[in-house]
N, CA, C and O atoms as a GROMACS GRO file, in nm:
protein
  440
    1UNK      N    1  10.347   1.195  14.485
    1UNK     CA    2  10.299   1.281  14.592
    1UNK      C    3  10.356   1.423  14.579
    1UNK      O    4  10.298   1.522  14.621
    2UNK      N    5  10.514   1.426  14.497
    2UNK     CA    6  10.529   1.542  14.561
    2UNK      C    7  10.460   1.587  14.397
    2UNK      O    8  10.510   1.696  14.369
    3UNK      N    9  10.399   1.557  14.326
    3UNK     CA   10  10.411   1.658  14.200
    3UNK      C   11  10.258   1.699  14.193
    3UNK      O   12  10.214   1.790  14.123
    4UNK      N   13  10.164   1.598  14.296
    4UNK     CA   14  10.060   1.654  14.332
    4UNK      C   15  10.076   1.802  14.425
    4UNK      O   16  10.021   1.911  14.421
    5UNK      N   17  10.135   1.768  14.471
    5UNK     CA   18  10.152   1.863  14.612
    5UNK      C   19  10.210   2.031  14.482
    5UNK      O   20  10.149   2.135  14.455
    6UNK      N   21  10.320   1.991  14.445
    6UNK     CA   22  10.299   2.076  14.314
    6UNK      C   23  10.222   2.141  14.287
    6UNK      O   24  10.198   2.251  14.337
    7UNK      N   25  10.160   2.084  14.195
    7UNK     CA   26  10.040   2.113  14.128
    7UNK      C   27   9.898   2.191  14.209
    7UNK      O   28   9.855   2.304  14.186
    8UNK      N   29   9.846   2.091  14.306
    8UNK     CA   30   9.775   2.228  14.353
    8UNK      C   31   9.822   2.353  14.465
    8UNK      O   32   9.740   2.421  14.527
    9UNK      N   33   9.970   2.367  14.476
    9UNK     CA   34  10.051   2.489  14.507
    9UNK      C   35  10.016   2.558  14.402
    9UNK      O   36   9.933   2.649  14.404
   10UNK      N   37  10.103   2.502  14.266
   10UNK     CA   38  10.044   2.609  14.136
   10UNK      C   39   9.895   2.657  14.128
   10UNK      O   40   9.868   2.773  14.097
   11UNK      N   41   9.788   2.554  14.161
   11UNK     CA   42   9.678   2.608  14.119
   11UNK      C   43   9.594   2.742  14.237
   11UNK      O   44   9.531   2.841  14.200
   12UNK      N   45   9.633   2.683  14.430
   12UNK     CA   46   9.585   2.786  14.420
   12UNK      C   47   9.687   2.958  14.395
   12UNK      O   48   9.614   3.056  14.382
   13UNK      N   49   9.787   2.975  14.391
   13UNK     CA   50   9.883   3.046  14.365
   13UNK      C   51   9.810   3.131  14.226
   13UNK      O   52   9.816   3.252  14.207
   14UNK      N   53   9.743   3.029  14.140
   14UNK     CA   54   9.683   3.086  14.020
   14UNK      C   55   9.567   3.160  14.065
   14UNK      O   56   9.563   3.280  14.038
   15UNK      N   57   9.490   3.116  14.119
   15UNK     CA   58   9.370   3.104  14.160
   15UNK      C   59   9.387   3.295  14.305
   15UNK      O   60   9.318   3.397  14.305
   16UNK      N   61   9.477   3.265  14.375
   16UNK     CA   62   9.463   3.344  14.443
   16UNK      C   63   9.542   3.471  14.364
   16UNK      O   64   9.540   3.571  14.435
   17UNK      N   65   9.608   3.490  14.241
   17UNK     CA   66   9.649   3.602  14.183
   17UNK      C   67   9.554   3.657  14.114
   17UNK      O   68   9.548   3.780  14.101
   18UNK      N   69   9.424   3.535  14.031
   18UNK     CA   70   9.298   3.584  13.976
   18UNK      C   71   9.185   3.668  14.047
   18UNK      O   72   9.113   3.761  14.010
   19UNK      N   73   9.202   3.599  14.160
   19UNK     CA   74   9.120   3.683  14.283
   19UNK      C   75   9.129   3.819  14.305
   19UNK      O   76   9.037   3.900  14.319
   20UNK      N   77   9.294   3.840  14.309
   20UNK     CA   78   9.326   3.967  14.350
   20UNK      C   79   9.323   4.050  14.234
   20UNK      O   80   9.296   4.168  14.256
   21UNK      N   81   9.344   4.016  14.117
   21UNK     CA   82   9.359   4.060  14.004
   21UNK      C   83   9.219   4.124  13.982
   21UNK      O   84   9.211   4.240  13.942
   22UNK      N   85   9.107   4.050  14.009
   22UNK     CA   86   8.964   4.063  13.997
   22UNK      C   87   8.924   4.196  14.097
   22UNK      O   88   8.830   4.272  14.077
   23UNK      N   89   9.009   4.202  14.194
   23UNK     CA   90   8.950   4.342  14.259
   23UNK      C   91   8.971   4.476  14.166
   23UNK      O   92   9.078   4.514  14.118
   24UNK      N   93   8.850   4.536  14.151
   24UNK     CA   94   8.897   4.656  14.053
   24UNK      C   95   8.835   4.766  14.131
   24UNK      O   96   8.713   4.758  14.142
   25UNK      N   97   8.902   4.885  14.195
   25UNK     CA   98   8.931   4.977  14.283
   25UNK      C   99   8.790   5.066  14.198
   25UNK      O  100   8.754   5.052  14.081
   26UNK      N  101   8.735   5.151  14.299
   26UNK     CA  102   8.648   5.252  14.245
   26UNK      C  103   8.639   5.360  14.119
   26UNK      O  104   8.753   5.396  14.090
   27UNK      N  105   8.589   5.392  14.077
   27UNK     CA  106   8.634   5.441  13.980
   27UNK      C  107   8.673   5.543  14.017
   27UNK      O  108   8.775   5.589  13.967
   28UNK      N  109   8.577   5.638  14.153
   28UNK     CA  110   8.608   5.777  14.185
   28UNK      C  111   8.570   5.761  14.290
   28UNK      O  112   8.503   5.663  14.322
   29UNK      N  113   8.610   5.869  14.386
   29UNK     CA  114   8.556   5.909  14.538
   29UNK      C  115   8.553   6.010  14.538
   29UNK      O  116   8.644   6.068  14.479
   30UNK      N  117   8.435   6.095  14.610
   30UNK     CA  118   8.404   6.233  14.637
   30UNK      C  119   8.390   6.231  14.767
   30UNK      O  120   8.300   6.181  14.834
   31UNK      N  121   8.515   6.309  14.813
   31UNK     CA  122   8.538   6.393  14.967
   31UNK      C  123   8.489   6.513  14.954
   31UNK      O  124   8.546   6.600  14.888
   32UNK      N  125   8.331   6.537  15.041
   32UNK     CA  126   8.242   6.675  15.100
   32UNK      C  127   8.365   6.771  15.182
   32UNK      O  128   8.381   6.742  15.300
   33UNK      N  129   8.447   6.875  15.128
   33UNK     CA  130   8.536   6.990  15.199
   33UNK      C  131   8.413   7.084  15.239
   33UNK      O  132   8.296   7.058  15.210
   34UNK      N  133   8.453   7.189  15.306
   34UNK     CA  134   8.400   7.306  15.307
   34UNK      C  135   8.417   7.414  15.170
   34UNK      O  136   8.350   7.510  15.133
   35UNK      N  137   8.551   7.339  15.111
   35UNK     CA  138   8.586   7.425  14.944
   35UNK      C  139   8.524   7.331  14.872
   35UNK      O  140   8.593   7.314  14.771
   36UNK      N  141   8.424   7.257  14.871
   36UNK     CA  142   8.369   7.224  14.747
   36UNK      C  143   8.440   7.093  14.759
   36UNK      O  144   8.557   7.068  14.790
   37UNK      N  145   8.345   7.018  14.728
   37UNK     CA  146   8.389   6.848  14.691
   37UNK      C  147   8.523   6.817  14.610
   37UNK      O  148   8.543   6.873  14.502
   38UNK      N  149   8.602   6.739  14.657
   38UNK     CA  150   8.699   6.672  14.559
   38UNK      C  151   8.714   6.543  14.555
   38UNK      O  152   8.734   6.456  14.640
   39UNK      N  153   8.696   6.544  14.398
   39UNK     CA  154   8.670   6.391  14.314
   39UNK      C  155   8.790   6.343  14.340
   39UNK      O  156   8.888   6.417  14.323
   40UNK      N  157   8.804   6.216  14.383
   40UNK     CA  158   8.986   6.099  14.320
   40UNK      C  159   8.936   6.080  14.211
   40UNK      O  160   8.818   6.045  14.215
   41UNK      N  161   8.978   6.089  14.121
   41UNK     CA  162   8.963   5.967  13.976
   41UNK      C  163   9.087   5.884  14.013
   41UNK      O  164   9.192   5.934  14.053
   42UNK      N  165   9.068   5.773  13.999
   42UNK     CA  166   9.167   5.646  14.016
   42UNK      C  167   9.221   5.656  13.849
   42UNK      O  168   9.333   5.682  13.805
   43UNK      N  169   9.135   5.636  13.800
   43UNK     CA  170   9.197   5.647  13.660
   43UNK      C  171   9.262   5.714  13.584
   43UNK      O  172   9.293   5.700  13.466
   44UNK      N  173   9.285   5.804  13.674
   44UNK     CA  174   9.434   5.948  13.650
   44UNK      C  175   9.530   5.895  13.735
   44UNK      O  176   9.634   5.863  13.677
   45UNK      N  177   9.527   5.873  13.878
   45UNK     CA  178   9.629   5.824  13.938
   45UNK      C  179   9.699   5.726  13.864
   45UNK      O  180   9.816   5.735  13.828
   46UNK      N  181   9.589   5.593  13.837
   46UNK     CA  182   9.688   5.410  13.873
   46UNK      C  183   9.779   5.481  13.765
   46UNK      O  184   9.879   5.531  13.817
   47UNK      N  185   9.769   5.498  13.626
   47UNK     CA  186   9.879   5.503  13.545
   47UNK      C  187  10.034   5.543  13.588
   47UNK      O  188  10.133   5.472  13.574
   48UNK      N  189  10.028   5.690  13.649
   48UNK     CA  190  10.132   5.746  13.706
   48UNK      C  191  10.198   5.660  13.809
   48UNK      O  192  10.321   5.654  13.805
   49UNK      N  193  10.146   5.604  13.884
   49UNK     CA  194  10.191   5.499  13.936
   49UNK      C  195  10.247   5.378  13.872
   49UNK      O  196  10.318   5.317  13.952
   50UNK      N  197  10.241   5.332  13.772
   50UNK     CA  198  10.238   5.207  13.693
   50UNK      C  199  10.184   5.100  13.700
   50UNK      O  200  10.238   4.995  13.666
   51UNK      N  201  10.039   5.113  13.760
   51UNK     CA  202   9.970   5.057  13.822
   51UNK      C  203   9.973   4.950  13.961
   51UNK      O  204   9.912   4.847  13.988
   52UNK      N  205  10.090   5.043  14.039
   52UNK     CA  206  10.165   4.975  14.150
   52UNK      C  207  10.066   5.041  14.277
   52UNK      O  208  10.098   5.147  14.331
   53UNK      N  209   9.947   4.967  14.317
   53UNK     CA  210   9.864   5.019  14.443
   53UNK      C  211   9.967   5.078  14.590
   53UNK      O  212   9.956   5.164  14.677
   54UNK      N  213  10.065   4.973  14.551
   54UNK     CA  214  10.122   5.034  14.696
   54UNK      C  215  10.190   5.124  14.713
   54UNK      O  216  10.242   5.133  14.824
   55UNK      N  217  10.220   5.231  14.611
   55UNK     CA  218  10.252   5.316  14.606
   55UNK      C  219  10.197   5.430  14.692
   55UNK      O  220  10.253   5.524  14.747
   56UNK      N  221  10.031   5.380  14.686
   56UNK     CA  222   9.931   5.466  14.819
   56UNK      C  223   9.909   5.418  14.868
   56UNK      O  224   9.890   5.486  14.968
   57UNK      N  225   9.881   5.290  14.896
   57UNK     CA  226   9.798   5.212  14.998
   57UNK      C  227   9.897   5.127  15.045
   57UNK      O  228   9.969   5.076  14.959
   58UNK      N  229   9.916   5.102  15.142
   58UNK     CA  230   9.842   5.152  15.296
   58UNK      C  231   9.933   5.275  15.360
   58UNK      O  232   9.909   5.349  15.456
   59UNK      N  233  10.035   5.268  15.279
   59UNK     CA  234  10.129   5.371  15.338
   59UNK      C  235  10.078   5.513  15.327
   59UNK      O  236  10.071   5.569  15.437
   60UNK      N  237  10.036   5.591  15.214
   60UNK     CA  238   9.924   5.714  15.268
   60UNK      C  239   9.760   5.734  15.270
   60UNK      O  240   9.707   5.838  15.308
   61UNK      N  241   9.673   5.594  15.215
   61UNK     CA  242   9.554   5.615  15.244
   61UNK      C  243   9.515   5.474  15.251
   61UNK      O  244   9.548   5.388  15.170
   62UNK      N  245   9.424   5.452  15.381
   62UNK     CA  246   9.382   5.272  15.382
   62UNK      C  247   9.319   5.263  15.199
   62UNK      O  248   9.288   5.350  15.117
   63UNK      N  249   9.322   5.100  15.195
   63UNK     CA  250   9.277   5.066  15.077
   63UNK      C  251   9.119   5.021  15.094
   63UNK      O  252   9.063   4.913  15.079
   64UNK      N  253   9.075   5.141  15.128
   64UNK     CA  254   8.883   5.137  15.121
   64UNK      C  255   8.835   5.249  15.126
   64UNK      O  256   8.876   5.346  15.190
   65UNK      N  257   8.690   5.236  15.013
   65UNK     CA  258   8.646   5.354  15.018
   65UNK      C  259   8.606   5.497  15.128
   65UNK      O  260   8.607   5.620  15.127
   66UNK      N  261   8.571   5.372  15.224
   66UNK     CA  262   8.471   5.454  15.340
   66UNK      C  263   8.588   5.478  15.456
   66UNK      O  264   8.548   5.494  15.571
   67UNK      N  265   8.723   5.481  15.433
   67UNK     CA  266   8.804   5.465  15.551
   67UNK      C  267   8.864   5.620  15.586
   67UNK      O  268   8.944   5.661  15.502
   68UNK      N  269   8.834   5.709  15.698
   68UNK     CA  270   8.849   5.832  15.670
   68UNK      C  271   9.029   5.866  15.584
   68UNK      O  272   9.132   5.799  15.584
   69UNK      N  273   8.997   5.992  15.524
   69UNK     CA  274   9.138   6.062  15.483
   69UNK      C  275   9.219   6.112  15.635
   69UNK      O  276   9.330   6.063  15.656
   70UNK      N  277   9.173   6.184  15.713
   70UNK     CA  278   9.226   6.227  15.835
   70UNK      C  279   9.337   6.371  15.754
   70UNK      O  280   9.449   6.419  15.771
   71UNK      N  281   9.174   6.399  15.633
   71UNK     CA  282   9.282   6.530  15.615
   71UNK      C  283   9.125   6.644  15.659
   71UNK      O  284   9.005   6.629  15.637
   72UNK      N  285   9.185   6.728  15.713
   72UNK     CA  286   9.122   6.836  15.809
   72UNK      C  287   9.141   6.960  15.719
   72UNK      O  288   9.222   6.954  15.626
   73UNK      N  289   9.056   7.090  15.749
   73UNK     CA  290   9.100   7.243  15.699
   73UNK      C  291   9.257   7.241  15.764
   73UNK      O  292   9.301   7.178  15.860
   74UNK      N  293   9.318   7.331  15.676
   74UNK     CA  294   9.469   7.350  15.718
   74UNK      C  295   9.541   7.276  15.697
   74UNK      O  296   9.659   7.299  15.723
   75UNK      N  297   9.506   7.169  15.646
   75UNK     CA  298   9.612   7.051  15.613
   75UNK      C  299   9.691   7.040  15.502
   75UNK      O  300   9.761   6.940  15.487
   76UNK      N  301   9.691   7.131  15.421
   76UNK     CA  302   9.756   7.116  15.275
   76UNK      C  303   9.905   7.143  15.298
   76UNK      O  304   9.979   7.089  15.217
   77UNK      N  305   9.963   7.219  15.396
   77UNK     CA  306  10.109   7.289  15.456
   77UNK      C  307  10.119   7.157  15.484
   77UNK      O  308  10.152   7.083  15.391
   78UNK      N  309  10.094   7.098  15.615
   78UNK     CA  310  10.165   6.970  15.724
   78UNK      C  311  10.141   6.854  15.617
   78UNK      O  312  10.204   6.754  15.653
   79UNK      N  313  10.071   6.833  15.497
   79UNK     CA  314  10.061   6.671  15.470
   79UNK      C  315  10.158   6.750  15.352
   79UNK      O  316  10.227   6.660  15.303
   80UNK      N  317  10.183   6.847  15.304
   80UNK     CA  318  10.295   6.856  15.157
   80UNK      C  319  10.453   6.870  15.256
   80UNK      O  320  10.554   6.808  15.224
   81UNK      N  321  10.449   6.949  15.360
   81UNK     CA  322  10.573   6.895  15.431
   81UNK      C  323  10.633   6.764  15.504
   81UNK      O  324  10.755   6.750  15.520
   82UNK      N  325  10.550   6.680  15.542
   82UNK     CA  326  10.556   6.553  15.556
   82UNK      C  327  10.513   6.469  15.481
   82UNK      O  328  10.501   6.355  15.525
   83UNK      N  329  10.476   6.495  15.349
   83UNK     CA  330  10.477   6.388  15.203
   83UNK      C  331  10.396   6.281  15.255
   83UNK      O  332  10.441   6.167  15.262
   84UNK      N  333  10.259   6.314  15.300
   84UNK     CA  334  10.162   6.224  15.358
   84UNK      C  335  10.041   6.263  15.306
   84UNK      O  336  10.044   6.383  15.279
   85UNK      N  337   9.915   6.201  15.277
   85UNK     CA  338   9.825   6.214  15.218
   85UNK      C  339   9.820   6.274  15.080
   85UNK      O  340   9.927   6.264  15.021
   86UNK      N  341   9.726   6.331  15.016
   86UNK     CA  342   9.792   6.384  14.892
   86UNK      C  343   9.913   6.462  14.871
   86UNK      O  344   9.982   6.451  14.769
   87UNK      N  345   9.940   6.546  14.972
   87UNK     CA  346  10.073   6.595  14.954
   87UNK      C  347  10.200   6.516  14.940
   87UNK      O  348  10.314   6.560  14.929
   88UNK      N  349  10.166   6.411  14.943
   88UNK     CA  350  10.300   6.315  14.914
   88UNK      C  351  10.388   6.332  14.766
   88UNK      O  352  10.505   6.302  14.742
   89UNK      N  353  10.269   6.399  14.664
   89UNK     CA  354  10.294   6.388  14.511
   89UNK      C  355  10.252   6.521  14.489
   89UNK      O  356  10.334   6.592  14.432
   90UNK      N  357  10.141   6.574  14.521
   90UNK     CA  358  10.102   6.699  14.532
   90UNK      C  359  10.179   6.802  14.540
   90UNK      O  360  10.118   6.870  14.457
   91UNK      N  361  10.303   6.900  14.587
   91UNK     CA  362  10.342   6.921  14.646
   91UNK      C  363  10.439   6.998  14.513
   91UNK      O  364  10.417   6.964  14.396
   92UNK      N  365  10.532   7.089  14.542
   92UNK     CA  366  10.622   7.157  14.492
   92UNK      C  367  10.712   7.121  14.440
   92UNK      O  368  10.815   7.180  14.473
   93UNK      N  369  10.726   7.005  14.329
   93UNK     CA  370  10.852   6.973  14.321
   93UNK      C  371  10.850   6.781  14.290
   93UNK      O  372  10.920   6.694  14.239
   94UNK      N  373  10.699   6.801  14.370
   94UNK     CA  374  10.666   6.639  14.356
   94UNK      C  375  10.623   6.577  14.222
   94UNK      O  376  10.679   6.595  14.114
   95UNK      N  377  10.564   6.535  14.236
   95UNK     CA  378  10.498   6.372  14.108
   95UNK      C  379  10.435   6.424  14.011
   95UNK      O  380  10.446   6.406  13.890
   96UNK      N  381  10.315   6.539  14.118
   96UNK     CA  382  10.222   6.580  14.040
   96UNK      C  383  10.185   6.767  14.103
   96UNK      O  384  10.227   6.818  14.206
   97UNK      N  385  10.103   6.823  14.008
   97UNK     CA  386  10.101   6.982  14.025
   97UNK      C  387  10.087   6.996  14.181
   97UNK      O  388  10.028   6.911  14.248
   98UNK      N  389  10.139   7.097  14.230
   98UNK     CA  390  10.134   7.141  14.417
   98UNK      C  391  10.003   7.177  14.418
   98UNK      O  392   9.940   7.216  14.320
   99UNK      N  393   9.955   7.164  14.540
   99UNK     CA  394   9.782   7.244  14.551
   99UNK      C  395   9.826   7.370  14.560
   99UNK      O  396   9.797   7.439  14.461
  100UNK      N  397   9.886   7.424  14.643
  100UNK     CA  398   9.924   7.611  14.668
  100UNK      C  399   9.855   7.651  14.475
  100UNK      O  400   9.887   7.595  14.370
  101UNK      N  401   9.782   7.738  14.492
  101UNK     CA  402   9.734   7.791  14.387
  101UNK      C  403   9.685   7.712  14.299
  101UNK      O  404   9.693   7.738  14.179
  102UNK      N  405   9.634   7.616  14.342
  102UNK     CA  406   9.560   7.510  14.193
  102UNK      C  407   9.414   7.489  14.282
  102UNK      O  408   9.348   7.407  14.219
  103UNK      N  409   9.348   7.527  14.391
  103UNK     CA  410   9.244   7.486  14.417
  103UNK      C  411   9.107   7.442  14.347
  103UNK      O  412   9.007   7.383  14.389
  104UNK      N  413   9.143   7.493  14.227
  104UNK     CA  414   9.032   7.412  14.132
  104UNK      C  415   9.080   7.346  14.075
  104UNK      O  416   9.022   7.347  13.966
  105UNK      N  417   9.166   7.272  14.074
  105UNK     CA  418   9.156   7.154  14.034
  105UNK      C  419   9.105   6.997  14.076
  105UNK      O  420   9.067   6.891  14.025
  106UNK      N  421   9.141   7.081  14.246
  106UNK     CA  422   9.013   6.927  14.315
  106UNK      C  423   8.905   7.005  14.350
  106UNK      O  424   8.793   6.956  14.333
  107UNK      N  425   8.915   7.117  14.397
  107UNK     CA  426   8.798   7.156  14.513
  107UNK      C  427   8.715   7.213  14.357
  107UNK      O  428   8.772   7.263  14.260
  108UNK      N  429   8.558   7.183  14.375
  108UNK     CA  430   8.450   7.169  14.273
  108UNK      C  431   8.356   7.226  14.351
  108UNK      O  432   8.299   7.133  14.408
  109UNK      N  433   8.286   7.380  14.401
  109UNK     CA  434   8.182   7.421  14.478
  109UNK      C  435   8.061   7.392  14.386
  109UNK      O  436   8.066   7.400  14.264
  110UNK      N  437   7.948   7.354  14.461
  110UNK     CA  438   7.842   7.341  14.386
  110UNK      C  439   7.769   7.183  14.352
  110UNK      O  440   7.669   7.175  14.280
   0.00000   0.00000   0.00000
């Protein structure tokens, strides 16, 4: 009994890591600004991360496409001083290049 009981512990344990394993995140999202659309590529992020999701999710953006950012005009100061939304990495000093003077690199008019 107990090595049944075992056994399908192991299996769904297998079974529910394949599942999750099987979710594969968008490739990109395009947020409509007033400066011109900006693309996520996921596939620039996961690496830098080490392909550790929780590094963003849930702690600075829900884990779904359609779930708002709750980033507004003016927001690039308050989310790089409170290391929230992209400014978490974004930022002066952070992970990855600061927005202050890089606006083309997300914002894409046209």
């Amino acid at each position: 009994m107990r090595a049944l009981l075992s056994l399908l512990t192991a299996v769904f344990v297998i079974f529910g890591l394949l599942a999750f394993a099987a979710v594969k995140p968008p490739d990109k999202l395009v947020f409509k600004t007033a400066m011109g659309a900006v693309t996520f590529q996921h596939a620039t992020h996961v690496p830098r991360v080490k392909g550790d999701c929780a590094v963003c999710h849930d702690k600075l953006f829900q884990q779904s496409s359609t779930a708002p950012l709750n980033w507004k005009a003016g927001m690039h100061k308050p989310a790089e001083a409170s290391k929230t939304s992209c400014g978490a990495c974004h930022v002066t000093g952070g992970a990855a290049f600061a927005s202050m003077g890089n606006c083309v690199k997300c914002h894409v008019k046209g």
